[in-house]
C-alpha positions, -999 to +999 in steps of 0.1 A: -122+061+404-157+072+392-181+079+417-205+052+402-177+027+402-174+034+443-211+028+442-219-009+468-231-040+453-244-069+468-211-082+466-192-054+490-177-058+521-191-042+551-173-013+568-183+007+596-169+041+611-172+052+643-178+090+644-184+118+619-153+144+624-126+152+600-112+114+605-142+098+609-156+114+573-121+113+557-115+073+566-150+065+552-145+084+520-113+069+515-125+034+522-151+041+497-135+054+469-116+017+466-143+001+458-157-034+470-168-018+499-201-008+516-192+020+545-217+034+568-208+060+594-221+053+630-219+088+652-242+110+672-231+142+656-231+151+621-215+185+604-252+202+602-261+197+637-261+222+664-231+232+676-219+208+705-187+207+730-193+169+721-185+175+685-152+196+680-143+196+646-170+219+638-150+245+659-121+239+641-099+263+624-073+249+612-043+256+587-015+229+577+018+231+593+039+202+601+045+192+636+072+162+626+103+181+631+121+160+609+101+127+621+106+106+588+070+084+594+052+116+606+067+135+579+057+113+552+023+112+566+023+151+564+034+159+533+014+130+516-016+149+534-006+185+521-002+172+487-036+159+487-051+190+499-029+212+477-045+193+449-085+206+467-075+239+468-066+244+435-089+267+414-117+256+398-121+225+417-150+212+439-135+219+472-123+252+464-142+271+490-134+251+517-098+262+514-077+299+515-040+296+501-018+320+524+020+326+531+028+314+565+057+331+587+069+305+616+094+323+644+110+295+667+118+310+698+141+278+705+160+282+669+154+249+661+152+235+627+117+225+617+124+206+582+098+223+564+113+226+532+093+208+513+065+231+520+060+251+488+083+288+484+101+275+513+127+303+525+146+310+560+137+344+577+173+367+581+181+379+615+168+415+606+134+399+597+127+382+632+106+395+658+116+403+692+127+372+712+129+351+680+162+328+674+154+315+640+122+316+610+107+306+583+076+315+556+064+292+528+028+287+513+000+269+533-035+264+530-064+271+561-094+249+561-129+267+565-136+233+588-172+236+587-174+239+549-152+213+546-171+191+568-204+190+551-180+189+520-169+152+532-204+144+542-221+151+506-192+138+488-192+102+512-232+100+504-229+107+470-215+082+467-242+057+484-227+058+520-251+052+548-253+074+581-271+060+611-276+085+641-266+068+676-251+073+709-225+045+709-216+034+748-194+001+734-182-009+701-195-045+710-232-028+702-223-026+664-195-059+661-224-084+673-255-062+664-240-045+630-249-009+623-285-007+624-287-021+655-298+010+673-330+014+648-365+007+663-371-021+637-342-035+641-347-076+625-315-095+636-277-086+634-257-074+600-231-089+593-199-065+601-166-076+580-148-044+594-149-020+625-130+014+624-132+039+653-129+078+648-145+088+677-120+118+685-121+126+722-147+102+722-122+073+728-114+085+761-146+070+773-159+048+743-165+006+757-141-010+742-111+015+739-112+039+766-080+050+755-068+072+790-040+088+764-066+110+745-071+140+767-088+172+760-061+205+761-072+242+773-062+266+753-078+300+745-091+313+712-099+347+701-120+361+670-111+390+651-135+402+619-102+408+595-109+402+564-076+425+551-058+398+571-042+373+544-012+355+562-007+333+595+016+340+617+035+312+645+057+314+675+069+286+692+096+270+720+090+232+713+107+223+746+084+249+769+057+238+748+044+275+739+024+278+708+015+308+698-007+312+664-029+330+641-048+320+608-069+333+584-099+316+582-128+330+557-123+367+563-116+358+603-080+358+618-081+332+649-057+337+676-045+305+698-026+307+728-026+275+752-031+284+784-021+321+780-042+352+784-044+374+756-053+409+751-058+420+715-058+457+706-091+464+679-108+495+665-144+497+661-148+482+632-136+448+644-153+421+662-136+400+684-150+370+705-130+359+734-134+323+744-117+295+767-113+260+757 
């Protein structure tokens, strides 16, 4: 579908989203490329803004690797999702940029069998190729995601296509169901009428009115930044039982590091820069 045929009439549904992270930006797009519909994000945050603890996709970086273990529905749902950025990251196209094709090396410390492959140049790791401690592997091709990039990416593409944004602190989603989305502007004239609600507000529906969903919960973890740009793989180790994850990624010349709960201690020479941090 053209982006003028995804264009609102006067005829089109109303949709609202809750929130402006990958999901929130991703639904709305996706809801607006079928047509028949008129979507307008509702959030507080928006990619360009500030850098926030209240908006964490922005400090995202992120690579695709499937979590289903062998999951049918989750595993549908991930491959369906790699094939659709597989098809972004190819060259030439518009999203290009916002995406680095690497080979991935996964070490399972459990020797489990992680069903990945699908995954593109799919290939176990032999005995002599594992690292210390490590029961079984894998590598295959994956992609990283330069989040921030592929944010405002979302963002342009969802207004380009004559989605609305309205900045807001949301404290219930009753405020938009009986008030509609422009509700929280100053001259505000009487409700809009709201044919559909959808809520992506991350760890936002923790304490959002109306879901306060006490399952979504915030994890620590630790990250550290390394200025690698020679760096062109990621690297995994994992015990799915003990629930140790170890990984790094390549992430537009960077290599991140992420160890839940865990110190690390990362040898560097002087022409590397490396930011510890604690999430």
């Amino acid at each position: 579908m053209s982006a003028t045929d995804s264009k609102p009439t006067t005829d089109s549904k109303r949709v609202v989203v809750i929130g402006a992270g990958v999901i929130g930006l991703t639904t709305a797009l996706k809801i607006q490329e079928k047509g028949g519909y008129a979507v307008t994000i509702v959030a507080e945050t928006f990619p360009s803004d500030p850098k926030s603890i209240k908006y964490t996709s922005i400090w995202a970086g992120a690579h695709h690797v499937s979590h289903a273990e062998g999951e049918p529905r989750q595993q549908k749902i991930d491959q369906e999702t790699f094939d659709v950025m597989w098809a972004l990251s190819a060259p030439g196209g518009d999203a290009e940029g916002c995406f680095l094709r690497i080979p991935q090396y996964d070490y399972y410390f459990d020797g489990r069998d992680t069903h990945l492959d699908w995954m593109p140049d799919f290939k176990k790791l032999s005995q002599d190729s594992l690292i210390p401690n490590a029961v079984t592997g894998a590598s295959f091709t994956t992609l990283t995601i330069d989040t921030p990039a592929y944010l405002n990416y979302l963002l342009s593409r969802f207004l380009s296509r004559g989605g609305q944004i309205v900045r807001a602190p949301i404290q219930h989603i009753n405020q938009i169901i009986e008030g509609g989305p422009n509700v929280f502007s100053p001259s505000w004239a009487g409700k809009t009428q709201v044919d559909a609600l959808v809520v992506c507000p991350g760890l936002g529906a923790r304490t959002l009115g109306g879901v306060e969903d006490k399952d979504v919960y915030p994890v620590r973890g630790q990250v550290v930044i390394l200025r690698a740009p020679w760096v062109r793989f990621g690297r995994t180790t994992s015990h799915l039982e003990q629930g140790l994850w170890t990984y790094s990624m390549n992430l537009s010349g960077y290599r991140w590091w992420h160890e839940a709960g865990k110190r690390l201690v990362s040898s560097r020479s002087s022409r590397d820069h490396t930011r510890y941090s604690r999430t």
